[in-house]
C-alpha positions, 0 to 999 in steps of 0.5 A: 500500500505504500506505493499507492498512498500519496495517489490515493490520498489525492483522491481522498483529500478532493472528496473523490472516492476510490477504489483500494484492492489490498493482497491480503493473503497468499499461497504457493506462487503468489506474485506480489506479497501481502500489502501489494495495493492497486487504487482504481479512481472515480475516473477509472485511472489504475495505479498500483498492482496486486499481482505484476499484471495476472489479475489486475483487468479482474480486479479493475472490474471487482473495483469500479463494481465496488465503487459503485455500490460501496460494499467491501469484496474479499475475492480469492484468484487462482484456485487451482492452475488451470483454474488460474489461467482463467482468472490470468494467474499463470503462475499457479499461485493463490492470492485473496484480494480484499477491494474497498472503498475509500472516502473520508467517511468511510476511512477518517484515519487515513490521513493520520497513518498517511502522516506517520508513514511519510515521517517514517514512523513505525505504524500497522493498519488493522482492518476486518477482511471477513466477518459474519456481520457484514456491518462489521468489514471494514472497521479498522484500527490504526495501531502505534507502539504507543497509541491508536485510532479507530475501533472495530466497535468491540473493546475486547475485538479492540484489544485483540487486535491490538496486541496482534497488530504491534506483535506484527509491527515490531517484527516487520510482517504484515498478515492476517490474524483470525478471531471468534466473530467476538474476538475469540482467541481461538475461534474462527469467523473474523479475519483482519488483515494488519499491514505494517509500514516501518521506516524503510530498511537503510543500506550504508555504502562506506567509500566514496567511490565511482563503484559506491554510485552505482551501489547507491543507486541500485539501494535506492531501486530496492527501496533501502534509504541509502547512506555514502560516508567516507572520511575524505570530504573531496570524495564524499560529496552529494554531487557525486552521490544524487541517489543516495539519500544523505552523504556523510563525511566521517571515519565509517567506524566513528559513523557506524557506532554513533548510528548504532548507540542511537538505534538507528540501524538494526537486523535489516541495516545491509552494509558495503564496504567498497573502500580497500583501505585496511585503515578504514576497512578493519575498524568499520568491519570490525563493528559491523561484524559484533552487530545484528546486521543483515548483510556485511559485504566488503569489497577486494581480491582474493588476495585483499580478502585474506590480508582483511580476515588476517587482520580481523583475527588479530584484532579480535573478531572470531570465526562465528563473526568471520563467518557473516562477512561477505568478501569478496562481495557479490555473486558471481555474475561475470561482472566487470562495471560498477553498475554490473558489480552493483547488480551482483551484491544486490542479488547477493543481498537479495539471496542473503535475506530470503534464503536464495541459492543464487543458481538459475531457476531454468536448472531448478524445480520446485516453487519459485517464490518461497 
């Protein structure tokens, strides 16, 4: 949904209603995740996608038809694969889309989580996808680590929720979560959907260098909010760096640990280290390497990478943390460019967070979204 916001709060903020589909669930091959949104305008305007092109003609049609009559539509795609094809799910995957609409009547606390995703502020969205009580689809909770808004019309449902909804934030997952159509915790009737929006996971590329701009600019593309530091002023210049979203001038050990103390970097934080400077590579690698980090990649030859884990033993760093250090980083991919080279630590980033082989799907069976 965070892709469709801004769009969609156009439409909200000049008294247009508009149509919003929500992937709620998903099985087997999916194409989109849960949270993927497509927006269908009054004037018929699509933006968004919940599926990469299988099933958003189908989902236009639930759309203008939910527009038109203001009732809430919870469909499921792709039964089966030949049954997927008919729908234009060729993937053989099954996804449940829930299309509502959405007014300021309907929806009073969008602008509020609007607010909070744009500040980056930590903040989940609760709505009921399924319900025997038609009158309740749709109630929704917006739900902070400290706060919240709405009501499904239920203080014990409310409460359920809830405690779901910030379990959900604080891991970073969106999903649904099922009740008693009271809010029974193990009963079964209501399903809500809680779409969690965290600040955007952070990529630190440490080394002004031409490699570190086409690094920035790929992590910008994956939707990491991107930092270049570098101890070198004459190098680390936003100029040289539009993608990046900060450019800073510091040693990357001194940087790192002040990001760290303030909790600004955590177990999503990716780390590149395209400096092959032992004075600047060891001190840096040697935090980042202590920490809860979700990728560490350093950059060198082979000969460089020996010389890096030498120097790394003697200063402390055991063979548990060797072991998260990508060097040389990247897959291998025959790259030679920066822009290539950028490409292979991506895929290798990619890999490293969904558990990736890195081998081509032609040689592969099995399903190819996990």
């Amino acid at each position: 949904m965070r892709d469709v916001l801004d769009g969609l709060l156009r439409h909200y903020d000049t008294g247009e209603p508009a149509a919003l589909a929500t992937v709620v669930a998903t099985f087997s091959s999916a194409p989109r995740a849960p949270g993927a949104a497509m927006v269908v305008a009054a004037d018929g305007t699509v933006a968004g996608s919940v599926s990469g092109g299988c099933v958003e003609g189908a989902v236009y049609e639930v759309g203008r038809d939910v527009l038109d009559t203001g009732r809430p539509v919870l469909q499921r795609y792709g039964v089966s694969d030949d049954d997927a094809f008919a729908v234009g799910l060729t993937c053989g995957g099954i996804i449940d889309i829930y299309v509502e609409r959405v007014t300021r009547e309907a929806f009073p606390e969008l602008s509020a989580l609007a607010t909070s995703v744009r500040d980056e502020e930590p903040v989940a969205l609760a709505t009921v996808v399924s319900h025997p009580d038609e009158a309740r689809l749709g109630k929704r909770v917006v739900v902070w680590p400290d706060r919240t808004l709405g009501s499904t019309g239920s203080d014990r449902v409310d409460a359920a929720i809830i405690d779901d909804a910030r379990g959900l934030l604080a891991s970073g997952r969106s999903g649904t979560v099922t009740y008693g159509p009271d809010g029974e915790r193990r009963g079964e009737g209501m399903t809500v959907f809680v779409s969690t929006f965290e600040p955007p996971p952070r990529m630190l590329v440490f080394g002004a260098i031409d490699f570190a701009a086409a690094m920035a600019r790929m992590g910008a593309f994956l939707g990491y909010r991107v930092t270049v530091c570098d101890a070198r002023p004459i190098f680390a210049t936003a100029s040289r760096f539009p993608s990046a979203h900060e450019v800073v001038v510091d040693w990357p050990h001194r940087y790192l640990a002040a990001e760290l103390v303030a909790g600004r970097v955590d177990e999503r934080t990716v780390v590149t280290v395209l400096t092959h400077d032992p004075k600047f590579d060891i001190p840096v690698l040697e935090i980042a390497l202590r920490s809860d980090l979700g990728y560490i990649g350093a950059m060198g030859s082979r000969r460089t990478h020996e010389d890096r884990l030498a120097r790394l033993r003697a200063a402390g760093v055991g063979p548990v943390e060797l072991a998260r250090l990508a060097s040389p980083i990247g897959l291998d991919l025959g790259a030679r460019t920066p822009e290539e080279t950028a490409v292979s630590i991506a895929a290798e980033i990619i890999a490293t967070r969904w558990g990736g082989g890195g081998r081509p799907l032609s040689v592969l069976s099995g399903r190819i979204h996990g």
